[in-house]
N, C-alpha and C positions, 0 to 999 in steps of 0.2 A: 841298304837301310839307312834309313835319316832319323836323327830327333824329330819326335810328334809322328811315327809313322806306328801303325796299329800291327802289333804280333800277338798271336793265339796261343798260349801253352794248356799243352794238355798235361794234366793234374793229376796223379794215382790217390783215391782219398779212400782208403778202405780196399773193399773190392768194387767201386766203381771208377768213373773218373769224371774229372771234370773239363771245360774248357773254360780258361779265362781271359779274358781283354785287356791288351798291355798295350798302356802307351810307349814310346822308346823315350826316355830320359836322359841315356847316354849311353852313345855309339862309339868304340875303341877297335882297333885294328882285331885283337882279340878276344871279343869281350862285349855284352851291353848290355844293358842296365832297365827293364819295364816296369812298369808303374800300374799295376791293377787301378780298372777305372774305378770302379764306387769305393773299397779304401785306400787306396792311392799306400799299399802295400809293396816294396820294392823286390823285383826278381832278378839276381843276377847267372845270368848264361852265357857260357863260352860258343863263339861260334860254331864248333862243331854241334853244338845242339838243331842248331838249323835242319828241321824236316824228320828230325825223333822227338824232339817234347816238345818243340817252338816252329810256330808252323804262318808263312806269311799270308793265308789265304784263310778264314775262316771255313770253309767246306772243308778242307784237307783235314783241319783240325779234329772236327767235329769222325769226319771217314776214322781218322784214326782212335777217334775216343770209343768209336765204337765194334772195331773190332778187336 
């Protein structure tokens, strides 16, 4: 993963969920930092998040928001 590269977090809001579009802001050995695109909202996740709530492919995302 690089700065400017697009990661999906899937979002528990209620009893649904969401998927949202992160730009990467900044990338740490342990660590990075995305930037929701329309309010440029900051989310910070540890890499082990990778492939449970932060997902580098939009379909994966969306698969797991909906099961």
């Amino acid at each position: 993963m690089q700065i400017g590269d697009m990661v999906y977090y899937v979002r528990r809001r209620f009893s649904k969920y969401d998927v949202l579009d992160l730009r990467l802001r900044t990338v740490e050995e342990n660590y990075f930092v995305g930037s929701e695109k329309d309010s440029k909202q900051a989310f910070l996740f540890r890499n082990r998040d990778i492939d449970d709530v932060v997902f580098l492919h939009r379909a994966d995302a969306v698969k797991e928001a909906r099961e």
